[in-house]
N, C-alpha and C positions, 0 to 999 in steps of 0.2 A: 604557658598553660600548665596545669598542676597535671600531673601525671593521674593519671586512677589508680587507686589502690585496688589489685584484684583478689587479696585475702578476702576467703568465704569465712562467715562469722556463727560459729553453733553455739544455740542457749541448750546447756543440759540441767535439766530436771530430775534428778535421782526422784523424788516421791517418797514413796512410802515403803511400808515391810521388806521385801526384798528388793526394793527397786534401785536402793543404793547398793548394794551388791553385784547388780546384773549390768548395770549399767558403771559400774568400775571396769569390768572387765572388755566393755564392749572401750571403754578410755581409750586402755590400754592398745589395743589394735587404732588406735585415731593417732596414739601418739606412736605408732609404728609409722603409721602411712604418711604423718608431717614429717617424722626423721626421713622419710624414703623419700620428701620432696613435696608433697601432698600442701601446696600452701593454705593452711587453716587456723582460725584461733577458735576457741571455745570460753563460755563462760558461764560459773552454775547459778542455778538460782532456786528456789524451794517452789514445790507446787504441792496442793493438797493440804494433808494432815501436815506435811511437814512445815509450810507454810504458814496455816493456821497457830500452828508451834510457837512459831516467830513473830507473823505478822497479823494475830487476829483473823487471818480471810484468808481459805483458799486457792487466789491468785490475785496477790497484791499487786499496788502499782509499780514494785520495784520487779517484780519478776515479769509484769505486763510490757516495761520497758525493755528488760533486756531483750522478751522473745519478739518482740515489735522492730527493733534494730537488726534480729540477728539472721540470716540466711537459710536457715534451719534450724529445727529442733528436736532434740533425744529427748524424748522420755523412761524413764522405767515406769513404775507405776504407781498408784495413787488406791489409797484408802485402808480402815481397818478397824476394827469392831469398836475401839476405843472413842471413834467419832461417830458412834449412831446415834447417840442419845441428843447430838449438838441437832440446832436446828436447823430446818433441810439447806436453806441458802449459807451456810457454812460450812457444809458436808466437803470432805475433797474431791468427790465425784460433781461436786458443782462447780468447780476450780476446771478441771477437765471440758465441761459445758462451757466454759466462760471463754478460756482460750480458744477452744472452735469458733466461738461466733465472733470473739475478737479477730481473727485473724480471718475471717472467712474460708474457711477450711471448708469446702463443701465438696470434693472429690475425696472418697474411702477406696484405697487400695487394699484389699487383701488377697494375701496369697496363699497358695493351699500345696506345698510343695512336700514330698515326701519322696526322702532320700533310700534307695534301694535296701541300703541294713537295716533299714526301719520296716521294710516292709511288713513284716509280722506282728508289727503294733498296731497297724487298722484293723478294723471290724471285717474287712472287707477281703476278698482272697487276694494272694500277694500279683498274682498274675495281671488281677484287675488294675490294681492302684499305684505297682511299685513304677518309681520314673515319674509320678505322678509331678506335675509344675503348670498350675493353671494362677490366673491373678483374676479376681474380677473388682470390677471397678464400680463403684456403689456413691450413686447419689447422697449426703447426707443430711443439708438440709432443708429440700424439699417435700413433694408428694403429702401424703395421705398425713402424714405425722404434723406436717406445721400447715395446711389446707386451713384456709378459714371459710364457711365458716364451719364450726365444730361447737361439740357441748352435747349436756343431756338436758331434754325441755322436757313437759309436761303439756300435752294435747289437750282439746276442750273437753273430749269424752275423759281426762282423767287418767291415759292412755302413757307412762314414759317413753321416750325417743330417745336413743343416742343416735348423733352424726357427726360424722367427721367426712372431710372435701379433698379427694386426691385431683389434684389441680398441677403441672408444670407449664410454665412461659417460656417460650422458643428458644429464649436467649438463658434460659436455666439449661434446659438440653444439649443446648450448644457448650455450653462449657465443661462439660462432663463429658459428650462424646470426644470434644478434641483432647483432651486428658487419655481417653481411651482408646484413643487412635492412634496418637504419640507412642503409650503405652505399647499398643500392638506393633506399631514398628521397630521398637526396642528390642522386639523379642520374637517371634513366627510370622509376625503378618497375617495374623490371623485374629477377626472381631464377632467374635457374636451377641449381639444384642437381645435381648431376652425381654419381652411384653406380655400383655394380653391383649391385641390390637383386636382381634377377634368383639372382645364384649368393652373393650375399655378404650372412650374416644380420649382419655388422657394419651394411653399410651400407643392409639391408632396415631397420634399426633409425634410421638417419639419414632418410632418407626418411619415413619413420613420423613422427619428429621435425619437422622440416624442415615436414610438411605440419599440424602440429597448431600451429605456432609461424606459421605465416601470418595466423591469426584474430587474432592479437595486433598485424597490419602489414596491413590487409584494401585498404589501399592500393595494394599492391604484390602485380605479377603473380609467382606462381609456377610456374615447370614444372620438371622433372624429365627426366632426360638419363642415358643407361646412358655409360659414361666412355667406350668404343671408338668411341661414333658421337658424342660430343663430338669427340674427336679429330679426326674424319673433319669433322664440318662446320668447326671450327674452319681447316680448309683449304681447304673447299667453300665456306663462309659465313660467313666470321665477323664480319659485320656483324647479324646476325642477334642476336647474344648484348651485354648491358650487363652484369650481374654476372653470376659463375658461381661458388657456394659449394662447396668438397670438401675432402675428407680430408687427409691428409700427403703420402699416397704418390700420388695422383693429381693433387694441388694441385702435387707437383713436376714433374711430367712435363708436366701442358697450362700450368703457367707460364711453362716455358721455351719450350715449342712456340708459344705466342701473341708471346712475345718478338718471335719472327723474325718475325714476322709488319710488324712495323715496318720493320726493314733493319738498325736499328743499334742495341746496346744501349745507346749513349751517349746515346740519349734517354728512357730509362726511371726513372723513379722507384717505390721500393716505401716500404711501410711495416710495421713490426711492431705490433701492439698488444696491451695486458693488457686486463683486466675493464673498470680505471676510464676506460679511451682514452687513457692516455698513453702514447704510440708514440714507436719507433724508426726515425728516415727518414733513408734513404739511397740512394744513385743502385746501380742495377740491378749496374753492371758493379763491375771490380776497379781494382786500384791504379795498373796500367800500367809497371812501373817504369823500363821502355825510354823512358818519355817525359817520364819525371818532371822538374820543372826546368825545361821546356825551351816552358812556356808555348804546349802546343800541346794540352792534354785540350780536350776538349766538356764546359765547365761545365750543360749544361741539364738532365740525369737529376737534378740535385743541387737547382738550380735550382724544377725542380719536382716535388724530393722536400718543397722549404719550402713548396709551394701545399697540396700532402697534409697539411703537417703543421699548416697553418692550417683546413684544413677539418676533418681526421678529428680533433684534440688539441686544439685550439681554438675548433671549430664556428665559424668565421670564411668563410665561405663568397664574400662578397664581395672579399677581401683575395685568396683563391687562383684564384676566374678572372679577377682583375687579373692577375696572374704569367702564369698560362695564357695568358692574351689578350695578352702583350706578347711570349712565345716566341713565337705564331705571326704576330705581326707582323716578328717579324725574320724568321723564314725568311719569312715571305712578300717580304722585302724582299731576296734572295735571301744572308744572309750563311750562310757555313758554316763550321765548324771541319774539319779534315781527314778526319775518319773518316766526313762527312756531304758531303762534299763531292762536288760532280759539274760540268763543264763548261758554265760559262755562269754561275757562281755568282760570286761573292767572298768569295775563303777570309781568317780569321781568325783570330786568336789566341785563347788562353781568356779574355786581358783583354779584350782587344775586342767579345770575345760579351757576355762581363761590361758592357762599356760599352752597348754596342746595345739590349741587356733594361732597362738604367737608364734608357736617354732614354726608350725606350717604355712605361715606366712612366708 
């Protein structure tokens, strides 16, 4: 019998504006962790504007195969003013769209982590936020957003309508909570599910859910949270919360709202995932194209989009708070890139962060 090859196979996507800069760096620490034993291959391929470059289309067949065979996938990022006038199904943010539904990507990790030298970059006082490490776990392609049916109609009085149908099936539920259940056991054991079960029989139905799929994780604590006063503690407390599971339409709004909660989205990594856990990682923010080139992005969202993607795609758990644990040895050693940057630091470049996260490997 043939042996199995257990080499993990990563397609990386540099993208666009800075995305091949930030995602150099994040390489570099991959080809640290294969010299250290890390069995992986990687292989690149164009997504986006870059793509389009080459291949006429946002995400050709040749890059749909590579990410279709590969184990995981790095992103940097994709888009940039010079593609706005193409028309919209050529755009590179439809290249982004196309590989989610190719791949069934329908679990959004985002994490909202803010490292204590940061702490003076939120909005928020340091006492509140600093320590801050929450992930929530965001439905993305269901709910309210792909609901049918939807549209704007025209009544008989003459009257316009818009509607749109937040609608999820058992087995959508299901797959998202076990994603964030897993999730929680990664990390505190700790799940809170966030609804409006109160006024909304979609998500009196997720909740329903949510609570019979706990017996199967009796490890892990669960509560339950109406989405307006998540909101509200998320400003009030948000040390209070480790995961928070929800829909599309709520999972967009407190994802971005915990965002800030950091200071800067140049340190955020997220991840997409299907059924089997092979995800899509990629750092929080955009392409930047005002600064493309010019060796000045903050490689870290990217950085430690590769720790996600060795935990949640790889179940390599040791490998990714290596990463973790050598980002916050360099802020802690005070370097900054410029979007992080504050008086009393030493600012850097994105090789040089790149360098900094190497030694301290």
């Amino acid at each position: 019998m043939k042996e199995k090859k257990m080499t993990k196979h990563i397609a990386i996507l540099p993208g666009d504006g800075i995305g091949p800069e930030i995602v150099a760096q994040a390489v570099r620490i991959l080809d640290k962790l294969k010299a250290d034993g890390l069995d992986i291959d990687y292989q690149y391929a164009p997504l986006g504007g870059a793509a389009y470059e080459e291949y006429h289309h946002p995400y050709p067949p040749y890059t749909q195969e590579i990410c279709q065979q590969a184990d995981a996938i790095l992103l940097g990022a994709v888009g940039g003013p010079q593609y706005d006038t193409l028309e919209r199904s050529l755009r590179p943010e439809r290249g982004l769209l196309a590989i989610r539904k190719d791949l069934n990507l329908f679990g959004n990790l985002r994490p909202a982590i803010l490292y204590p030298e940061l702490a003076n970059a939120s909005t928020l006082k340091p006492e509140v936020v600093s320590g801050l490490d929450i992930l929530i776990v965001r439905e993305l392609t269901g709910d309210v957003y792909f609901g049918e049916p939807r549209g704007i109609h025209t009544l008989a009085n003459g009257e316009r309508e818009g509607i749109n149908t937040m609608r999820y099936k058992e087995s959508e539920i299901r797959r998202i909570g076990k994603i964030a259940f897993e999730a929680a056991q990664k990390r505190n054991k700790k799940l809170c599910s966030v609804d409006k079960a109160n006024v909304l029989e979609t998500t009196e139905l997720w909740r329903e859910i949510m609570t019979d799929m706990n017996k199967d994780y009796p490890d892990v604590s669960l509560t339950h949270m109406y989405v307006d006063n998540a909101a509200m503690q998320l400003v009030k407390a948000p040390k209070q919360f480790d995961v928070i599971v929800t829909g599309n339409i709520f999972g967009d709004i407190l994802s971005d709202q915990a965002s800030m909660l950091s200071g800067s989205i140049g340190m955020l990594p997220s991840a997409s995932l299907n059924e089997s856990g092979k995800g899509l990682y990629e750092p929080s923010h955009g392409s930047a194209p005002d600064i493309a080139g010019k060796d000045l992005a903050n490689p870290l969202a990217t950085i430690l989009s590769l720790a996600m993607l060795l935990r949640y795609s790889f179940n390599n758990e040791p490998a990714a708070q290596r990463i973790e644990q050598a980002v916050g040895q360099v802020l802690a050693q005070g370097l900054r890139t410029q979007d992080i940057y504050e008086v009393g630091c030493q600012k850097v470049s994105c090789s040089q962060m790149g360098d900094a996260v190497l030694i301290a490997l």
